[in-house]
Structures are given as C-alpha cells and as structure tokens.
C-alpha positions in Angstrom: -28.9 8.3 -4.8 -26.3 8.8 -7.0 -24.5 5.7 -9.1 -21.1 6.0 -9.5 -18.4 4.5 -11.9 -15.4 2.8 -10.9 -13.7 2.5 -14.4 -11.0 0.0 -15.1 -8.0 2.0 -15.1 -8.8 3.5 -11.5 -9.0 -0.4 -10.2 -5.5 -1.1 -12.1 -4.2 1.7 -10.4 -5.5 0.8 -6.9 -4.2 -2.7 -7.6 -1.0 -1.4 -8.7 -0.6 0.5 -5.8 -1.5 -2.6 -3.2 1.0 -4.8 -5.0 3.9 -1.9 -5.0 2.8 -2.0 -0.7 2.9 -5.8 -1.3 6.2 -5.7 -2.8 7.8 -2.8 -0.1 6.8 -4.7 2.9 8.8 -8.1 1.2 11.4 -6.2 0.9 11.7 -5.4 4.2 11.0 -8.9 5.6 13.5 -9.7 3.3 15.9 -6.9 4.6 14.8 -8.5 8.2 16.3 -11.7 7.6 19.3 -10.6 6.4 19.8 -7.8 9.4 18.9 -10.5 12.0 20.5 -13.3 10.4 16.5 -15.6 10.3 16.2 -18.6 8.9 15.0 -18.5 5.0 11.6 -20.2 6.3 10.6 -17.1 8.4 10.6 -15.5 4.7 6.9 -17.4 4.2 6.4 -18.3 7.8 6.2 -14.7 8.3 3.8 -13.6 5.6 1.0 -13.1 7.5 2.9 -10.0 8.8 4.2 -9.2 5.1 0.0 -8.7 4.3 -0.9 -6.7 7.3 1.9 -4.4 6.4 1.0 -3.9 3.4 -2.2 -2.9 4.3 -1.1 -0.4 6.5 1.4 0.9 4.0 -1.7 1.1 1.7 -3.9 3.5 4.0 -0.9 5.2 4.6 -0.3 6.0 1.5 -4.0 6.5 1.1 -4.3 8.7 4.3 -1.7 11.0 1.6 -3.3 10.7 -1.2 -6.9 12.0 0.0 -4.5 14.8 2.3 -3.5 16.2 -1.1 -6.5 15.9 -3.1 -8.2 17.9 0.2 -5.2 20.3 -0.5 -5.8 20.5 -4.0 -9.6 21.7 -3.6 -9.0 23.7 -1.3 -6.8 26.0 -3.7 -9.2 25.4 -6.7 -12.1 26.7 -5.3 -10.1 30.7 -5.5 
C-alpha cells in the first residue's frame, strides 16, 4: 500500500477553510438574532447548531471542490 503525505500547508488550508465555515454559519446565527429579534443568550445557547452548520457548509464546499478537481482531470487527460 501506498503512504501518503499530508504536508502542513494542506492541513492549514483545510483548517482555514473549517474556520471560514465556522465563522459563516456565526454570522448567520448572528444575522438570526437580529432578524427574529432572540435573546443574546441563544447566540451560545445555539451553538451546537452553529457547529453542525459548519460542517455541512464544509462538505458542501468540499462536495465543490472534489466536482472541480473531477472537472479539471477530465480536460487534462486530452
């Protein structure tokens, strides 16, 4: 079997990436709040909700990424 490498910069990308999800998906709890006039508490009462979206705005944004690498190949190989 083949060993692969995972070098540094590819993890700080990847944790760059889950932290700009992490950051998005405040926002919007943040946006929330204001649009349906919450209580501030619901701000970190809610952030259970804030992590699960940003997973799924991570393998969203994943699901893309792989999409247009696929694309990419495809057009390489001519």
């Amino acid at each position: 079997m083949k060993d692969t490498i995972i070098t540094v910069q590819q993890k700080k990308r990847e944790l760059y990436l889950l932290l700009a999800c992490f950051i998005g998906a405040f926002v919007f709890n943040i946006a929330a709040l204001i649009i349906y006039k919450s209580p501030f508490k619901e701000l970190f009462t809610q952030l259970h909700i804030v992590i699960i979206l940003t997973f799924f705005f991570y393998f969203v944004v994943l699901f893309f990424r792989i999409l247009g690498w696929l694309i990419l190949m495809l057009f390489r190989k001519k």
